[in-house]
C-alpha positions as CSV (number, residue, x, y, z in Angstrom):
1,X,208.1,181.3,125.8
2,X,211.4,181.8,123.5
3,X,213.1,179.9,126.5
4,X,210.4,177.2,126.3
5,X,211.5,176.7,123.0
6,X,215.1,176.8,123.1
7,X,214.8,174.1,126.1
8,X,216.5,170.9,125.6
9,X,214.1,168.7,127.0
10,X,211.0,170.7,125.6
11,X,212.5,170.1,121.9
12,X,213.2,166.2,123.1
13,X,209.8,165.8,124.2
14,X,208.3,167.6,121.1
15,X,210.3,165.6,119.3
16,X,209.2,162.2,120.8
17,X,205.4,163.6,120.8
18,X,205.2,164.3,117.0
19,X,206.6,160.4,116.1
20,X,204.2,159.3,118.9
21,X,201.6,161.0,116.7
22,X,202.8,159.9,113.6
23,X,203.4,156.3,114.4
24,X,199.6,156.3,116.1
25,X,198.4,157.6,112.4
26,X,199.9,155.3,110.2
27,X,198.7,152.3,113.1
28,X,195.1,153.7,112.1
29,X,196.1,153.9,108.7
30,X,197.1,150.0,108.8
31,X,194.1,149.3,110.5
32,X,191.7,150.9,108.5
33,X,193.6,149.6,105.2
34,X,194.0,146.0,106.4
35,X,191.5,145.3,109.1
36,X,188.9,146.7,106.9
37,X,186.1,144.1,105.7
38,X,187.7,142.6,102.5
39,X,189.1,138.7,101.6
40,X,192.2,137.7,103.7
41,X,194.6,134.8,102.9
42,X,196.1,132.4,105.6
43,X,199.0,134.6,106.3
44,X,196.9,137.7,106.6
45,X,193.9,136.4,108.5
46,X,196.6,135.3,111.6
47,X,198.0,138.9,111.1
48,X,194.7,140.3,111.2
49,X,193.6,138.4,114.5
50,X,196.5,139.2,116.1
51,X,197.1,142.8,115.3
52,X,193.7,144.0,114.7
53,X,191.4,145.5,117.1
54,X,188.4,143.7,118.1
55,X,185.7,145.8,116.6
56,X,187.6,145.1,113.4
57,X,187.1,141.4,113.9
58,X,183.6,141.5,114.2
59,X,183.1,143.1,110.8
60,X,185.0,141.0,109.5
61,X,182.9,137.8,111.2
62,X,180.0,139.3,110.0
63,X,181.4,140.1,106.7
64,X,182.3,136.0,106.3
65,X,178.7,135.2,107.4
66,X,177.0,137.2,104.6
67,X,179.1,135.6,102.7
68,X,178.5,131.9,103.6
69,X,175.4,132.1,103.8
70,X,174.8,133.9,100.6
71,X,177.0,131.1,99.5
72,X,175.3,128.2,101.4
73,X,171.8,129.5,100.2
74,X,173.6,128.8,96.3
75,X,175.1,125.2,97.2
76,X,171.8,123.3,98.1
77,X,171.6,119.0,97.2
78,X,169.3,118.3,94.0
79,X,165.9,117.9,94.2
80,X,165.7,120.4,96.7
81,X,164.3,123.8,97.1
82,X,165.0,126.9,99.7
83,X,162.3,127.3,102.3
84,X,164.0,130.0,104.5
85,X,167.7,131.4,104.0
86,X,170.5,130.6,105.6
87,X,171.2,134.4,105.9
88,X,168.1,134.2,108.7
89,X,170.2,131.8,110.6
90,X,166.7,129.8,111.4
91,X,165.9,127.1,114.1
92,X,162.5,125.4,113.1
93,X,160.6,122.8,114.5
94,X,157.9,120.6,112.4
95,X,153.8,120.6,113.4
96,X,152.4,117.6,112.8
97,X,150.0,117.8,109.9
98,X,152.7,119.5,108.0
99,X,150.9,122.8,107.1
100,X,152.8,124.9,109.2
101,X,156.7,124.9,110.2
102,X,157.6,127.1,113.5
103,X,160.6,129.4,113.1
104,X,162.7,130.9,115.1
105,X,165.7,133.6,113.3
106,X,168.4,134.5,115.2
107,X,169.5,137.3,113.1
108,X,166.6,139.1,113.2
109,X,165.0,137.3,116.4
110,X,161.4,136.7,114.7
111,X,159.4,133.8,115.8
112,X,156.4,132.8,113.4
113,X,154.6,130.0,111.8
114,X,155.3,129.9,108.4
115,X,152.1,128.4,106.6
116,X,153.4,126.1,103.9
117,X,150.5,126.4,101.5
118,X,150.4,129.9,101.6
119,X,153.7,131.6,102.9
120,X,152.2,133.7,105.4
121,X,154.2,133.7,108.6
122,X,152.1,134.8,112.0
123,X,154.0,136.3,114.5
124,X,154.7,134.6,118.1
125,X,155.6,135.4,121.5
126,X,159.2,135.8,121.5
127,X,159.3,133.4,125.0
128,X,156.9,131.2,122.6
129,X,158.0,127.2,123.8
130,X,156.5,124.0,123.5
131,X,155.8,121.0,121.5
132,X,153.0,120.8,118.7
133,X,150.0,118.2,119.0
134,X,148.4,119.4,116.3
135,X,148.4,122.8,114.2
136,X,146.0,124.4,116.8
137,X,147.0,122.4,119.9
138,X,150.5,123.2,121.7
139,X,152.2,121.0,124.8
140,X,153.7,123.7,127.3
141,X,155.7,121.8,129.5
142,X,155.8,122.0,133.3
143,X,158.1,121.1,135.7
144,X,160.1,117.7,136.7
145,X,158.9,118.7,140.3
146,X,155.9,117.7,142.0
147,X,152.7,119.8,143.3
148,X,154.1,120.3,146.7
149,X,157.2,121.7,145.5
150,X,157.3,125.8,145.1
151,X,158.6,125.7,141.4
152,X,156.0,123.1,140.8
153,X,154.5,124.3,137.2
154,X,152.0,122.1,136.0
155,X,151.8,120.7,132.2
156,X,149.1,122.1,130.0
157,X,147.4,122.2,126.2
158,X,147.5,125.9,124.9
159,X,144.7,126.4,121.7
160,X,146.4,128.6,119.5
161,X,143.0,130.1,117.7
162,X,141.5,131.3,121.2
163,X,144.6,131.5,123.7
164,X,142.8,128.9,126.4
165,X,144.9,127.2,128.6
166,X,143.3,123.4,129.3
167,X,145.7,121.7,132.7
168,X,146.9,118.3,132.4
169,X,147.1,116.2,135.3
170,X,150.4,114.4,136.0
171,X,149.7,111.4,136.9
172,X,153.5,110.5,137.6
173,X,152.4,112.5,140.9
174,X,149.3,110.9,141.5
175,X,149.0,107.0,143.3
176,X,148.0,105.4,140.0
177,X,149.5,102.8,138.3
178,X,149.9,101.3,134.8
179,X,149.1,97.5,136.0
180,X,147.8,96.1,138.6
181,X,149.8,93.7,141.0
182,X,148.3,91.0,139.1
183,X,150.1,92.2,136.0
184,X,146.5,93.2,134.1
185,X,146.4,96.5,133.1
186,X,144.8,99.1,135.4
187,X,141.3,99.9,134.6
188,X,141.6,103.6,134.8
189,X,143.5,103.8,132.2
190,X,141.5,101.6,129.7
191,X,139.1,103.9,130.4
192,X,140.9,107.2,129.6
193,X,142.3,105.3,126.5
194,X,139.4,103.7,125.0
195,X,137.2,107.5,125.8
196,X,139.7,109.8,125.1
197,X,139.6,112.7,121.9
198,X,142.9,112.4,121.0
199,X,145.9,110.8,122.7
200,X,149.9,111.8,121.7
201,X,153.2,109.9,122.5
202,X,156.6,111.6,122.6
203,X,159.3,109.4,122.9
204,X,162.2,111.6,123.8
205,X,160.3,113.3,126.7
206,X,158.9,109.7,128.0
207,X,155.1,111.2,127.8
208,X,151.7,109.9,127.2
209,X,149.4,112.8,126.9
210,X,145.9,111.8,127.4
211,X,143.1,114.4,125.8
212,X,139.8,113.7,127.5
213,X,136.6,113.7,125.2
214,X,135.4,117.7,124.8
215,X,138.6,118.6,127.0
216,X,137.5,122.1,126.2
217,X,134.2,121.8,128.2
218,X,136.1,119.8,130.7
219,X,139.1,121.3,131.6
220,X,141.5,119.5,134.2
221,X,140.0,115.5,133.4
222,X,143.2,115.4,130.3
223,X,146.1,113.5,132.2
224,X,149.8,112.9,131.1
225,X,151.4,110.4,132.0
226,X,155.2,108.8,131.8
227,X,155.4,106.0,129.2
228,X,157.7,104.0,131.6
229,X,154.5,103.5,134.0
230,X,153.7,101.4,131.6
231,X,157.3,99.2,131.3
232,X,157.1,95.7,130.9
233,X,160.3,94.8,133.1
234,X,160.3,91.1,131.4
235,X,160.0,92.7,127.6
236,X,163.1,93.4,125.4
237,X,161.2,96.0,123.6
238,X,161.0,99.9,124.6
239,X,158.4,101.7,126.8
240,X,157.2,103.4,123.2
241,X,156.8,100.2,121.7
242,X,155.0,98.9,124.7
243,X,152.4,101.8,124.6
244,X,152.0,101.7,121.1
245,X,151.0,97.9,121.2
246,X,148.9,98.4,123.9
247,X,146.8,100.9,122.0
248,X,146.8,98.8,118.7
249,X,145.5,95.9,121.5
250,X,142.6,98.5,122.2
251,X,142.2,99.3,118.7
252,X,142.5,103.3,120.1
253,X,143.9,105.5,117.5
254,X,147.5,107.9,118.7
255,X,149.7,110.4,117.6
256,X,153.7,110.4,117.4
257,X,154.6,114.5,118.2
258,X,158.5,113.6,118.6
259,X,160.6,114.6,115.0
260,X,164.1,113.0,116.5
261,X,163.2,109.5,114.5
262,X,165.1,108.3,118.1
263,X,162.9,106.1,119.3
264,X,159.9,105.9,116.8
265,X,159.2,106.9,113.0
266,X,157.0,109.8,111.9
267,X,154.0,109.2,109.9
268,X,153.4,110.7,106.5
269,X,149.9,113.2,107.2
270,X,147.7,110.3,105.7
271,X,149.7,107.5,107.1
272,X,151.0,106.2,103.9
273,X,154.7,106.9,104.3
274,X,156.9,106.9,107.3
275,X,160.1,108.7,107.9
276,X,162.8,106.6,109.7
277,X,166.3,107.4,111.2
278,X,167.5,105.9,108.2
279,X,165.0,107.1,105.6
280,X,161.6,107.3,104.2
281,X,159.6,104.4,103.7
282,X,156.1,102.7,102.5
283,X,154.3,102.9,106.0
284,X,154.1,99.2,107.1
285,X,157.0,97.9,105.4
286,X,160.7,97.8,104.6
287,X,160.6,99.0,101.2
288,X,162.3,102.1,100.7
289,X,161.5,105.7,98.9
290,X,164.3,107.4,99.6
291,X,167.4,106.2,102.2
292,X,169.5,108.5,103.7
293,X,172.4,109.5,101.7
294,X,175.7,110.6,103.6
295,X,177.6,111.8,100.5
296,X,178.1,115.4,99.0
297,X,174.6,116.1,98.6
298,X,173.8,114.6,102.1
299,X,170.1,113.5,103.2
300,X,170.7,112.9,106.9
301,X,167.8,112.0,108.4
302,X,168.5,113.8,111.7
303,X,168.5,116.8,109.7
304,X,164.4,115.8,109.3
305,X,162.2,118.5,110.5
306,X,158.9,117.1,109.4
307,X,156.6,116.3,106.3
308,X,154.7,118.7,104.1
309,X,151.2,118.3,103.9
310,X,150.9,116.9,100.3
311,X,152.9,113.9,101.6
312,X,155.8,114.7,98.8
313,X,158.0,116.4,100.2
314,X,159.8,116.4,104.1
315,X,161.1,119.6,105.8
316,X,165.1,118.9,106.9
317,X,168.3,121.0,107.3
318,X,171.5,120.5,107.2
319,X,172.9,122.3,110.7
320,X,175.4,124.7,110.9
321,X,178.8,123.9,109.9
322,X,181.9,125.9,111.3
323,X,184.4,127.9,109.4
324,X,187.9,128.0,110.5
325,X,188.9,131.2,110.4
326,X,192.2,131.0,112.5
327,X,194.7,128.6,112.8
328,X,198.4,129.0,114.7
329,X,200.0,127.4,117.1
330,X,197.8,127.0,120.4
331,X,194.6,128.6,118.8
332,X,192.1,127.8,116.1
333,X,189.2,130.1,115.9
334,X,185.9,129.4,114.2
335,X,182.5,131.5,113.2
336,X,179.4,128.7,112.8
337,X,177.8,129.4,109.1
338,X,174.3,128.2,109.3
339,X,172.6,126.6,106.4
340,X,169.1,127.1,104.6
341,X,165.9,125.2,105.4
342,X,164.8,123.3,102.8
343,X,162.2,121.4,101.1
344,X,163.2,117.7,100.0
345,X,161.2,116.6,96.9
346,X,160.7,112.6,97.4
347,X,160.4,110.8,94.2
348,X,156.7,109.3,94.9
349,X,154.9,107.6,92.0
């Protein structure tokens, strides 16, 4: 052993191993001191990301998105008011009627309907998809594919209060037709619209969906439908527009379900107002509430999410924003801060 010692090479290596081990602790004692979750300026946030393990970036991510969001939940416009924070990192989607908001959080991966009147949130299927009717009544989409086709999934209504599933018959698959060859318009379908219980229009999705009368006692007689079957190739105005005066023709009352403002506005709950890709107006006219602002305290009206249920108030967000968190030459890094959902006060009489 006293040999061992008086080696040469054993005393080099030892040597080499003890400030091995030394530089390895004060490494650790860098990272822990620098790479720790605490503010960073410019110089030491590209220090950071390129030194730092990436364990150590992830804190401090997540330590920036408390932050933001704590931040963002602080910075709302005027007139405004917080439905759900920004530190939830919601998606939500409005229900027509504007009594309930659906809500999905990504931070904590909950998937409700929040009841506006009350608060209460009921829990959902965390698969949960679909587009409101009504408050009760959800559209569960099927497949672009037709019956014969082995991932053929057909559309259907779901009821919410009972769980019953009521089919809707795709008529895009079936050899019917919006008009005649004679340009009138196919009787079958002035008979579905003049009977039926409740009819819906979603622009984005190009649907007509058809509820037959007491579709709960008859299940499978509902149809949907494209609203292109009904294009007028000679008209300059849209397939929505073309529906929509066809059912004013038959004097047969109709939903909008489609919250993009794209192709059509979305009715105030009693029909007074409508809300516009460019703001909220007096239903049947061009005077204005309340236009869209794209200042500092922006109202963007893409950022609409639906009405409330007293009429005076809308549902929007602003969308997630990114924060740079990175920047040198060849790479820029970003986190995405989300923002709060929030309630719009409109200045109604």
């Amino acid at each position: 052993m006293k040999n061992t010692l008086k080696n040469p090479l054993f005393k080099f290596l030892l040597i080499c191993a003890v400030i091995f081990a030394c530089y390895k602790l004060l490494a650790l004692t860098f990272v822990w001191s620098f790479c720790g979750v605490r503010e960073l300026s410019g110089m030491e946030t590209d220090i950071f990301f390129t030194l730092c393990p990436q364990d150590a970036q992830q804190r401090y991510e997540e330590h920036l998105f408390w932050e933001e969001c704590i931040n963002q939940d602080k910075q709302v416009p005027p007139n405004t008011e917080i439905i759900i924070s920004a530190c939830t990192d919601p998606e939500v989607r409005g229900v027509p009627g504007g009594e309930l908001l659906y809500v999905y959080e990504n931070k904590t991966g909950d998937v409700y309907l929040l009841d506006l009147r009350t608060g209460e949130k009921r829990l959902l299927p965390s698969d949960f998809g679909g587009t409101f009717l009504t408050s009760e009544l959800v559209w569960i989409h099927g497949s672009a594919v037709g019956p014969n086709n082995i991932n053929y999934r057909p559309h259907y209504v779901l009821d919410l209060i009972d769980g019953q599933k009521y089919e809707l018959i795709d008529f895009d698959w079936e050899a019917v037709t919006g008009y005649l060859d004679n340009g009138e318009l196919n009787p079958i379908f002035i008979k579905y619209l003049t009977e039926a219980e409740q009819i819906f229009i979603h622009p984005t999705r190009n649907r007509l969906i058809i509820l037959a009368p007491n579709f709960r006692q008859k299940n499978g007689e509902s149809i949907i439908i494209s609203l292109s079957d009904f294009s007028l190739m000679s008209s300059e105005i849209s397939d929505t527009e073309v529906v929509i005066n066809l059912l004013r023709n038959l004097q047969v009352d109709y939903k909008i379900i489609d919250f993009s403002l794209k192709y059509a506005g979305m009715p105030s709950p009693t029909g007074k107002y409508i809300a516009r890709n460019d703001g909220i107006y007096y239903a049947g006219t061009d005077t204005p509430l309340l236009l869209e602002y794209l200042g500092a305290s922006a109202y963007d009206m893409n950022s609409f999410n639906g009405w409330y249920y007293d009429e005076r108030s809308i549902v929007f967000t602003l969308g997630k924003y990114s924060y740079k968190i990175i920047s040198i030459p060849g790479l820029v890094e970003y986190i995405y801060i989300p923002r709060p959902v929030l309630k719009l006060n409109l200045p109604v009489p």
